[in-house]
C-alpha positions as CSV (number, residue, x, y, z in Angstrom):
1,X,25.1,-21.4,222.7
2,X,25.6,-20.2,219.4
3,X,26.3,-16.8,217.6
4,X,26.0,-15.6,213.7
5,X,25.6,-13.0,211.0
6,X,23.4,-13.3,208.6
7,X,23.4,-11.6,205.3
8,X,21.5,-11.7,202.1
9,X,24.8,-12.5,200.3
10,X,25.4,-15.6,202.1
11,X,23.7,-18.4,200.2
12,X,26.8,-20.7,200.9
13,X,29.9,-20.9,202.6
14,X,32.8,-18.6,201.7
15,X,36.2,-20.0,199.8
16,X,37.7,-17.5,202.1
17,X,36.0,-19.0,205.2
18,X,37.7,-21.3,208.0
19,X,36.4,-23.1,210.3
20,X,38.0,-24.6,213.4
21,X,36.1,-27.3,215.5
22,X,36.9,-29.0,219.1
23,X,38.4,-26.0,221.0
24,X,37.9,-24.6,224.4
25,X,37.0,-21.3,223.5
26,X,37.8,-18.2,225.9
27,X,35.5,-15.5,224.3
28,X,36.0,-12.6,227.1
29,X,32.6,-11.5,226.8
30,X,31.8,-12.0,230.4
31,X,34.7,-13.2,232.4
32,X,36.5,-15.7,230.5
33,X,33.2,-16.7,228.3
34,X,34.3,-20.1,227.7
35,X,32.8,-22.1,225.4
36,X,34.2,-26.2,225.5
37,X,33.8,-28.1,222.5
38,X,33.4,-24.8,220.7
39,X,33.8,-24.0,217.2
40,X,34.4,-20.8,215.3
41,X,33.8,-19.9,211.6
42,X,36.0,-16.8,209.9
43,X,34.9,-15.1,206.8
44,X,37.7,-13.4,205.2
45,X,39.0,-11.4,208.0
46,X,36.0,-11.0,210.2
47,X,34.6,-14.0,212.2
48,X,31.1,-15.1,211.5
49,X,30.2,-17.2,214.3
50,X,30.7,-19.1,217.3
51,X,29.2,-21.9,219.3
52,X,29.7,-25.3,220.4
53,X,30.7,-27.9,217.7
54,X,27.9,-30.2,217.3
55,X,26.0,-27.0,216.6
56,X,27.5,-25.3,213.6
57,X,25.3,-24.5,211.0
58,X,24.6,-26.7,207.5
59,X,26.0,-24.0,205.5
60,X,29.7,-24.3,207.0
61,X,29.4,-28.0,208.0
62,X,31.6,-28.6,204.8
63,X,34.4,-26.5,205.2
64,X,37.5,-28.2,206.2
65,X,38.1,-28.1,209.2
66,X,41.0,-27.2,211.7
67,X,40.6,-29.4,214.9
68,X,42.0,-27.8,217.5
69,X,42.2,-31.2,219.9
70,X,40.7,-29.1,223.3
71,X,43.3,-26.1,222.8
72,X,42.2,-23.1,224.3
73,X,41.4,-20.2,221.6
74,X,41.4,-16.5,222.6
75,X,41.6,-13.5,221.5
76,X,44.9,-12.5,219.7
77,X,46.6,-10.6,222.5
78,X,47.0,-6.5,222.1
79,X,50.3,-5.0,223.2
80,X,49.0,-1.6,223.8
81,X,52.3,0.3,225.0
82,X,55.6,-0.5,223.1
83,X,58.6,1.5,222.1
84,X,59.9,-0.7,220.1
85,X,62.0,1.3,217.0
86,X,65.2,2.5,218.6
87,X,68.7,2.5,217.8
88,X,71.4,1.0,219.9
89,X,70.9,-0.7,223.5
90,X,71.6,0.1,227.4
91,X,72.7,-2.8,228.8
92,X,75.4,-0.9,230.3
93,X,72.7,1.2,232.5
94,X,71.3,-2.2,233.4
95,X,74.7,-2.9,234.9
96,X,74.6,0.8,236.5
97,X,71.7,0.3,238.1
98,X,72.5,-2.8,240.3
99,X,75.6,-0.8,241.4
100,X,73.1,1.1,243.1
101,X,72.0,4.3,240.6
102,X,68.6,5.1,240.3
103,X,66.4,5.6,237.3
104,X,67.2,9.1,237.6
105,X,70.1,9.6,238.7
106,X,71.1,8.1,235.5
107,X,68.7,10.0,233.6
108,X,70.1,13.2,235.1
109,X,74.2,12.1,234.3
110,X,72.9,12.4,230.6
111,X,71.7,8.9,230.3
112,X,68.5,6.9,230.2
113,X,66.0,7.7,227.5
114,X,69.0,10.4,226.1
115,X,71.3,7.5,225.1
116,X,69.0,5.8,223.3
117,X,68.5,9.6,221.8
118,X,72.1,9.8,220.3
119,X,71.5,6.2,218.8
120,X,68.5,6.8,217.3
121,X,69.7,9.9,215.6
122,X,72.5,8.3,213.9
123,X,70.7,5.0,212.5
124,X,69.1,5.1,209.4
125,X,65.9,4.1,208.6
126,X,66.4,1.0,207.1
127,X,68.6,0.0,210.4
128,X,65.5,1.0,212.7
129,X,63.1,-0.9,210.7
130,X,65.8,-4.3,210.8
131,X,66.2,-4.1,214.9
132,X,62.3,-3.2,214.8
133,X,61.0,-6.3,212.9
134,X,63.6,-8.2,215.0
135,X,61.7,-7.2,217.9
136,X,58.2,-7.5,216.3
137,X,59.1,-11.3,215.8
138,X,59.3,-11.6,219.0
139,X,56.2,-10.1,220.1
140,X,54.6,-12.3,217.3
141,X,56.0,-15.6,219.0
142,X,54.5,-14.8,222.3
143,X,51.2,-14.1,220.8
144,X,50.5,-10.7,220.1
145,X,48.7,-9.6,216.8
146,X,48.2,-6.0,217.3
147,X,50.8,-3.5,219.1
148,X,51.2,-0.2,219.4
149,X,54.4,2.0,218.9
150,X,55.7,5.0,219.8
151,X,58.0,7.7,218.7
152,X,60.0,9.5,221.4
153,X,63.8,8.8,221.0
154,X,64.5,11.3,218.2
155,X,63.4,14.6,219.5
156,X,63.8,16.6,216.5
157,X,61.1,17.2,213.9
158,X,62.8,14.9,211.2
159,X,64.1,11.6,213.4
160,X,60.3,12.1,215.1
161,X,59.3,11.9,212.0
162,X,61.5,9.0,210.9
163,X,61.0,7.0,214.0
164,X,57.1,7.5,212.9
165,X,57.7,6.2,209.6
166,X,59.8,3.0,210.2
167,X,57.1,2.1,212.8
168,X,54.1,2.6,210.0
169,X,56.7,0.2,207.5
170,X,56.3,-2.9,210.7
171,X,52.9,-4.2,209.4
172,X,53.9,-4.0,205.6
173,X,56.8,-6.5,206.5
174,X,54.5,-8.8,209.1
175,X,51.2,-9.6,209.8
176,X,51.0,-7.7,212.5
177,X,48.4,-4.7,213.5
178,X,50.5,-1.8,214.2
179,X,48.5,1.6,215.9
180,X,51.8,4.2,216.3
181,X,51.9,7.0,218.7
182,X,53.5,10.3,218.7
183,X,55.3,10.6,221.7
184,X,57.8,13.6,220.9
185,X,57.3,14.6,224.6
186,X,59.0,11.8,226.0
187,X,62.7,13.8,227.3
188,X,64.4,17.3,227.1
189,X,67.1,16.9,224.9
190,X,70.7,19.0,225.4
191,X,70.3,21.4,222.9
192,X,67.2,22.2,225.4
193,X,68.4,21.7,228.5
194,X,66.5,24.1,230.9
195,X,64.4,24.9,228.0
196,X,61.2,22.5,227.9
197,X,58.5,25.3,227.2
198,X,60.7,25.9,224.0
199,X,61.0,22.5,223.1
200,X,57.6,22.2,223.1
201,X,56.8,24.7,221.1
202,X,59.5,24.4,218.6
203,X,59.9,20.7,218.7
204,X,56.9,18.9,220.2
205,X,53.7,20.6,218.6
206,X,55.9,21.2,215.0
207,X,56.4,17.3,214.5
208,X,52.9,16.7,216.0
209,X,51.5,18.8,212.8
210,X,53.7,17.3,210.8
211,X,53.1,13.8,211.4
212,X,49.2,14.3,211.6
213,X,49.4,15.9,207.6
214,X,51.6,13.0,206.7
215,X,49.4,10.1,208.2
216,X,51.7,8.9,210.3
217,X,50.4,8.8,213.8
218,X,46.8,7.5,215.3
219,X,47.6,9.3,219.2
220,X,49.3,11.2,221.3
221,X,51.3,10.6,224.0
222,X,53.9,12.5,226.6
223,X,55.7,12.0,230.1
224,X,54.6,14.0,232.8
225,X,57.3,13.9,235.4
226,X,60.0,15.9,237.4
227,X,62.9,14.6,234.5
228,X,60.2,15.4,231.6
229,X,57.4,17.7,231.4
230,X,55.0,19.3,233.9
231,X,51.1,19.1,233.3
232,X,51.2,22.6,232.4
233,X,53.5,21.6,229.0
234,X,51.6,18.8,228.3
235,X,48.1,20.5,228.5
236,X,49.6,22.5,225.7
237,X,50.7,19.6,223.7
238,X,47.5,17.8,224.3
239,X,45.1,20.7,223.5
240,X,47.3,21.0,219.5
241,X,46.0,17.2,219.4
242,X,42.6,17.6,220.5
243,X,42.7,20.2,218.2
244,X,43.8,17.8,215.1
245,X,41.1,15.4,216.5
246,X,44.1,12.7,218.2
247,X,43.0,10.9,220.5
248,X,45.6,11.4,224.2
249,X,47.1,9.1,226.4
250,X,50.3,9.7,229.2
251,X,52.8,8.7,231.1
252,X,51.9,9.1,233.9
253,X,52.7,9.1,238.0
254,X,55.6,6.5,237.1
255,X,58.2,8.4,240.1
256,X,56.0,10.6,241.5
257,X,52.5,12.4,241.5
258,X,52.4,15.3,239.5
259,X,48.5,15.0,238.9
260,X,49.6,14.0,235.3
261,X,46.4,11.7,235.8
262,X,44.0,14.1,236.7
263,X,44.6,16.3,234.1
264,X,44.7,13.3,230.7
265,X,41.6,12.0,232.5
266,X,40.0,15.4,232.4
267,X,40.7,15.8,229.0
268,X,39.2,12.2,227.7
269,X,42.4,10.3,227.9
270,X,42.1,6.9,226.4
271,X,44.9,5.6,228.7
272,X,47.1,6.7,231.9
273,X,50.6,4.3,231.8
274,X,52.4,3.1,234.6
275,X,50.6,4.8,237.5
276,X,52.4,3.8,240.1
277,X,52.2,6.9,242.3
278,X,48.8,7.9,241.4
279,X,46.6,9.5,244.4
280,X,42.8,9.1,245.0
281,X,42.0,11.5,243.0
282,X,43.8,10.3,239.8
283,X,42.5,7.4,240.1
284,X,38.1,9.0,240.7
285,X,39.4,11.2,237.6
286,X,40.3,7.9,235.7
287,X,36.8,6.0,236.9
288,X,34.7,8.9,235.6
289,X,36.3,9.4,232.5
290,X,36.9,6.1,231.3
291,X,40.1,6.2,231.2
292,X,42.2,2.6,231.3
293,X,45.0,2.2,233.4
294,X,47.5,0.5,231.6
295,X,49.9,-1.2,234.1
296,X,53.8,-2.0,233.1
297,X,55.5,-4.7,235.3
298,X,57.9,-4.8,233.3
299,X,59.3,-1.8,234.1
300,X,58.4,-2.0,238.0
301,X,60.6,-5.1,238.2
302,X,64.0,-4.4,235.9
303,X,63.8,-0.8,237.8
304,X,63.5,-2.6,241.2
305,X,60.6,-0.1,242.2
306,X,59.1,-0.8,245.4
307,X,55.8,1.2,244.9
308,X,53.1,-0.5,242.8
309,X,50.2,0.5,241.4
310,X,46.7,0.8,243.4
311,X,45.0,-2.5,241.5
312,X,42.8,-2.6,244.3
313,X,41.6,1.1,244.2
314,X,41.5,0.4,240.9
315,X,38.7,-2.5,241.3
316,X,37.3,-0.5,244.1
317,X,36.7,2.1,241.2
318,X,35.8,-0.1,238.5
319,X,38.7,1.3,236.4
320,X,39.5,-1.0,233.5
321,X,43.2,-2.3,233.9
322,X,45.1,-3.4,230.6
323,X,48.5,-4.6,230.7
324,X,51.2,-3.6,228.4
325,X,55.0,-4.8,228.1
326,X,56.2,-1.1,227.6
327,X,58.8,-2.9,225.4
328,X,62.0,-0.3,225.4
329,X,65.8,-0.4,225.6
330,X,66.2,1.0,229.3
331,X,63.6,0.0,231.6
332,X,61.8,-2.8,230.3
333,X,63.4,-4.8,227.6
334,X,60.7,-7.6,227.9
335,X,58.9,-8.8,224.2
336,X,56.1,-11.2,225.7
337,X,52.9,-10.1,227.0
338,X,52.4,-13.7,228.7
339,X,55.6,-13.0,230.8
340,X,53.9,-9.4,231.9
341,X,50.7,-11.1,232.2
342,X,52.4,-13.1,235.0
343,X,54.9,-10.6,236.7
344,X,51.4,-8.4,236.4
345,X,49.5,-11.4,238.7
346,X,53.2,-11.9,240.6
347,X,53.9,-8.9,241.4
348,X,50.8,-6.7,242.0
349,X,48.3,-9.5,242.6
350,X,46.1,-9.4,239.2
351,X,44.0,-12.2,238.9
352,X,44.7,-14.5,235.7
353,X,41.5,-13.3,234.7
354,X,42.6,-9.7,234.7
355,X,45.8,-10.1,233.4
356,X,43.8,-12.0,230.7
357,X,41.5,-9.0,230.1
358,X,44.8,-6.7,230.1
359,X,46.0,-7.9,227.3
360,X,42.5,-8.4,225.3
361,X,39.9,-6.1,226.1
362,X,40.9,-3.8,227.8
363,X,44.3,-3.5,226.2
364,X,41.9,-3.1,222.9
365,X,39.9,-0.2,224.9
366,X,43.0,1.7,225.8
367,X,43.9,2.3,222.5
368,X,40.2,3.1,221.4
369,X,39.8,0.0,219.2
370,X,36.4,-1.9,219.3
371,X,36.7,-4.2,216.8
372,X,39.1,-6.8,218.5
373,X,39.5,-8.2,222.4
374,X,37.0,-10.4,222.4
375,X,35.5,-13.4,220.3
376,X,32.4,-12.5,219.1
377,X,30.5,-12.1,215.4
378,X,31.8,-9.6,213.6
379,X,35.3,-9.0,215.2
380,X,38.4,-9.4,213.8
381,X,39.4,-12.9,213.3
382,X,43.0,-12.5,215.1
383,X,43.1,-15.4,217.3
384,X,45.4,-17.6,219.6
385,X,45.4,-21.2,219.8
386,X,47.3,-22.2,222.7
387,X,49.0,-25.5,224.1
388,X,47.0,-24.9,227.3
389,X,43.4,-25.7,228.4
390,X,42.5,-23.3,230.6
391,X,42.9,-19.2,230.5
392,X,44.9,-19.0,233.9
393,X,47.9,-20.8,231.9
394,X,48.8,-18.1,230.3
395,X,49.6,-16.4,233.7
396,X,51.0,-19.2,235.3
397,X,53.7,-19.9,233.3
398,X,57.0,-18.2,233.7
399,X,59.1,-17.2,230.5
400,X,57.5,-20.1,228.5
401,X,55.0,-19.6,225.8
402,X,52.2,-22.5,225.3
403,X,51.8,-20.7,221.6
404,X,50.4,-23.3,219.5
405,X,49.7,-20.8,216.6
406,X,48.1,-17.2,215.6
407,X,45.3,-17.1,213.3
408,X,45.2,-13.9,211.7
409,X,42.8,-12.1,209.8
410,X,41.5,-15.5,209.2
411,X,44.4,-17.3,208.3
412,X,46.3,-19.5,210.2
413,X,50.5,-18.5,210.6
414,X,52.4,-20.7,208.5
């Protein structure tokens, strides 16, 4: 089996080509896709072909070449829910919370996502950025190459705005693909207590105008739920993006089944998060609209939740299922998508090859990216060799990373 572009331009093989030899290839084309023995050749950032190593064409055979000694290759893995610039921490909540106090119950005592609010404010920009890139290291090391962020712990216009730009500044500082979300809809804060539809309007859709004309955001986001904002609020915020041409996503059904679901789905929603509590019909909604389900163990298991998410209605549906490490200071302060890939198979009974897709294809999909997730011509050369041999590794193993190295945009991490 083998797979290439061909141009006119190509006479000879690029200086800015690599080629790596002798590597069990997991393309996620179909299934897994593996190729054994395979090879792959990058041309700058895009990669140009793939087969098995004793058929790679004469006009590469000279490059030198990487031998990857049987390491399995995949796609560099996509982190496609993180809140990962935030002042401060909540390891005192942790602490609350096996005393016995619920999610939210501490949300309502004026803490949760509202702490992280009043640390957020205060830091400066610079600060974000340091605590962000610290936590963007992280992510690197356990494989990821593209992640997305969001916005949502400032809740005014200006530290929305701020939050938006510090997470724009992450791929400046690392190689790292950063897509950043505008998720200003994310908590009522005090100054409008008992006044969401006003926060909305004065808050919400203002900073969502502002951050479109200043290039700061690539979707929109919100949290549809009793301690955050009813469909009705987030129809309103979702209609100002549809009308700016954003592409949606939510929060949705985390602690209950508003029909948050039903309505993102039936506006084109690339994604529905968490969706633990999500009825029949959120989930037909999802199937016919395409919409992924994104699926956060993280959060299920430092919350202690006790209702999971309907993976098999999912399947039954033929809902695509990514999974995310909804990286954030209060419910799920977990950097590694390998370690959700496995509390995703633990926990709700993924298959490694689901978990697999989560966090490649499908991840990709729900943030409405086509040009990464799987290994194939004409993709982006982001790529993971790891110290493993077979895909279901990466699921099986419990807080250790078998990273060997990223290759990204066709070159390999130092």
């Amino acid at each position: 089996m083998c797979r290439h572009i061909t141009t006119k331009r190509r006479q000879k093989a690029s200086q800015m080509a690599i080629l790596l030899t002798h590597a069990t290839i997991a393309t996620m084309t179909a299934g897994y896709g593996l190729i054994e023995d395979g090879a792959l050749v990058a041309e700058g950032e895009r990669i140009v072909w793939i087969g098995q190593t004793s058929d790679i064409p004469a006009q590469w055979q000279t490059l030198p070449a990487q031998n990857c000694g049987g390491r399995l290759l995949t796609p560099g893995l996509v982190d496609c829910h993180s809140h990962i610039v935030f002042g401060g921490h909540r390891a005192v909540e942790f602490e609350m919370r096996l005393n016995g106090a619920s999610y939210e119950e501490v949300a309502r005592a004026g803490g949760g996502i509202l702490s992280t609010v009043t640390a957020t404010r205060a830091a400066s920009e610079a600060e974000l950025l340091a605590a962000a890139l610290a936590r963007a290291d992280l992510m690197i090391a356990a494989g990821a190459t593209t992640i997305e962020v969001k916005s949502g712990y400032g809740l005014t216009v200006a530290d929305e705005l701020k939050m938006l730009r510090v997470a724009r500044q992450i791929a400046a500082h690392r190689r790292l693909r950063v897509v950043t979300t505008h998720l200003a809809a994310h908590a009522i804060p005090p100054e409008y207590k008992g006044r969401p539809d006003a926060y909305i309007d004065e808050v919400a859709i203002p900073s969502l105008h502002a951050a479109q004309a200043q290039g700061l955001i690539d979707a929109v986001d919100a949290f549809c739920e009793g301690i955050a904002f009813s469909p009705a609020q987030v129809a309103r915020l979702f209609r100002a993006a549809q009308d700016l041409g954003l592409p949606i996503k939510l929060h949705a059904e985390q602690l209950s089944d508003l029909k948050g679901a039903v309505l993102a789905a039936g506006m084109g929603a690339l994604s529905c998060d968490h969706v633990e509590y999500i009825g029949a019909d959120g989930v037909a909604a999802m199937a016919a609209a395409g919409t992924v389900a994104v699926i956060l163990p993280g959060a299920f298991y430092t919350l202690r939740e006790t209702r999971k998410p309907p993976i098999e209605a999912f399947r039954a549906a033929g809902v695509p299922m990514a999974v995310a490490t909804d990286f954030n200071p209060g419910s799920s302060p977990v950097a590694s998508l390998p370690l959700s890939m496995n509390m995703a198979c633990t926990l709700f009974r993924m298959t490694p090859l689901e978990a697999l897709q989560g966090t490649t294809t499908h991840a990709a999909r729900a943030l409405g990216l086509t040009d990464r997730g799987t290994i194939a011509p004409g993709q982006l050369a982001d790529l993971c060799l790891w110290d493993a041999t077979h895909p279901a590794e990466l699921s099986y193993r419990i807080g250790a990373t078998p990273l060997h190295t990223r290759i990204f945009g066709g070159r390999l991490d130092a």
